[in-house]
N, C-alpha and C positions, 0 to 999 in steps of 0.2 A: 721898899715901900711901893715903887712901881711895879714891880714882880705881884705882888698882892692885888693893887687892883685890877692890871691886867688876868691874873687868874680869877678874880669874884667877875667880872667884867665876860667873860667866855664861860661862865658857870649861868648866870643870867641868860645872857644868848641860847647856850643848852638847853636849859630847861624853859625858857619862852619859845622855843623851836617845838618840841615834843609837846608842848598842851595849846598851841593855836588850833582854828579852827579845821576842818577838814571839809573839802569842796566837792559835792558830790552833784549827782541827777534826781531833780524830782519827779515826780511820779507821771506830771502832766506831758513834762518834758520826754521825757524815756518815751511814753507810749506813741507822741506823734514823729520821732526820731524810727522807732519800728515800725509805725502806719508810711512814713514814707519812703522804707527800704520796699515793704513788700509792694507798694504802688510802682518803687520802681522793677520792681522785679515781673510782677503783673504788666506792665508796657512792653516788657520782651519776650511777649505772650505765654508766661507762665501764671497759674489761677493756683491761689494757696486754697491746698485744702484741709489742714492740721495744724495742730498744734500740742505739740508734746511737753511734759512739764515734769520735772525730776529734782531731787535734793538729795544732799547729800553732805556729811560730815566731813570738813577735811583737817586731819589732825596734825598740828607741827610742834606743838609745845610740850617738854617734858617735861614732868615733874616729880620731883626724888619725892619718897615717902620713906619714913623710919617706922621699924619693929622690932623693938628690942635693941639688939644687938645689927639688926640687917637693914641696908640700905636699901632699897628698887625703884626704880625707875619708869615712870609711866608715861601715856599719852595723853595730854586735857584735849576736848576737843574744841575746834574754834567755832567761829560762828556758819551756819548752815551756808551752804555753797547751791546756786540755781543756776538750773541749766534749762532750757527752754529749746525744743526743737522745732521749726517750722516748716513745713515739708509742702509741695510745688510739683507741679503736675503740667504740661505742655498737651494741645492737641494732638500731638503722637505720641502722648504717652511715656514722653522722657521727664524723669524727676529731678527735683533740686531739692538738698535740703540744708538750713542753717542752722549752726548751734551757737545760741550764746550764753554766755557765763555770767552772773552779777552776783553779789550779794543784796540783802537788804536788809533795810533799817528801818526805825521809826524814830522823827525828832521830838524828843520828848517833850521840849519846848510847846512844839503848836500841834500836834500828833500825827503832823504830817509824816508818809510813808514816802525812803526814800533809795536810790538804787546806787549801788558804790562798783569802784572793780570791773565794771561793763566792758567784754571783750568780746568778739568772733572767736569761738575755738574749734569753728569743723566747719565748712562748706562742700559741698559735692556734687555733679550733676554726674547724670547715667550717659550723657552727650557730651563725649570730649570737646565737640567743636563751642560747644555753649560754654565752656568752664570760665575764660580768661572775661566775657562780658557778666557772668554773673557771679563770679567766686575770684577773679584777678584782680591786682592793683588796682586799678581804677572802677571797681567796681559799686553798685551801692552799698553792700555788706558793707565797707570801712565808715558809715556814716556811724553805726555803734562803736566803732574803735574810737570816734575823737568825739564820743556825743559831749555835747556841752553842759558843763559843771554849771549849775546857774541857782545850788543851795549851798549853805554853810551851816555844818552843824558842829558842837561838842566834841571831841571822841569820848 
C-alpha cells in the first residue's frame, strides 16, 4: 500500500514539474538590458553603428513517418532561433562586434511579446588589447547572459 502511494506521489511531482510555468524576459526588460550593455560599451569609446538581424530554423526532433511497409525518419523543425548582431566602431577604427541568441514568444494570455534562451554566442574585437574589457569575464556582454526572468508564461 505504501509502495502505491509513494509511486502515485512522484508521478504527481512528474508531471506538475513538466507543465509549471516557464520564467522568461519581457520585451521592456530585454531592450533596456541591451541599451545598457551598448552604453557600456559606448564609455569605452566605442560608437555602435549596426545592427544585424538573422533567423533561423533549428532542427532537433525526429519524427518516424510510415508508408506502407517502410518506416523513415525525419526532422520537425523547432521554434525559429534569433541572432542579432551588433557591431562597434572606435576612433581608430578598431571594431567590436556582439552576437546574441534568443528565442521569442508571444503570451497568449495578454499578447505580450517575450524573449527566452538569451545568450552571448560571439564577441570579437579587431584590438587584442581591448578583448578582456569588452568580450572578458567581467565584462558588460554577460549582463544578457543572467538578464533577469521578470515574466511567467504557459509552455
Amino acid at each position: 500500500m505504501m509502495k502505491k502511494v509513494l509511486i502515485t506521489m512522484a508521478a504527481v511531482l512528474i508531471l506538475a514539474s513538466c507543465t509549471g510555468p516557464k520564467y522568461v524576459t519581457s520585451e521592456p526588460t530585454y531592450n533596456n538590458t541591451v541599451d545598457e550593455v551598448v552604453a557600456a560599451i559606448e564609455e569605452q569609446g566605442y560608437t555602435f553603428t549596426a545592427k544585424k538581424h538573422n533567423r533561423r530554423n533549428e532542427r532537433r526532433h525526429p519524427v518516424s513517418h510510415m508508408e506502407g511497409d517502410n518506416t523513415y525518419s525525419d526532422w520537425m523543425p523547432n521554434d525559429l532561433i534569433n541572432l542579432d548582431t551588433y557591431c562597434f566602431v572606435d576612433g581608430n577604427g578598431n571594431t567590436m562586434q556582439l552576437e546574441v541568441q534568443y528565442r521569442l514568444g508571444v503570451n497568449h494570455q495578454c499578447g505580450a511579446i517575450y524573449y527566452s534562451e538569451v545568450q552571448t554566442v560571439g564577441c570579437s574585437t579587431s584590438n587584442p588589447e581591448h578583448y578582456e574589457s569588452l568580450c572578458g569575464d567581467r565584462s558588460p556582454i554577460h549582463l544578457l547572459d543572467t538578464i533577469h526572468k521578470d515574466m511567467t508564461v504557459k509552455p
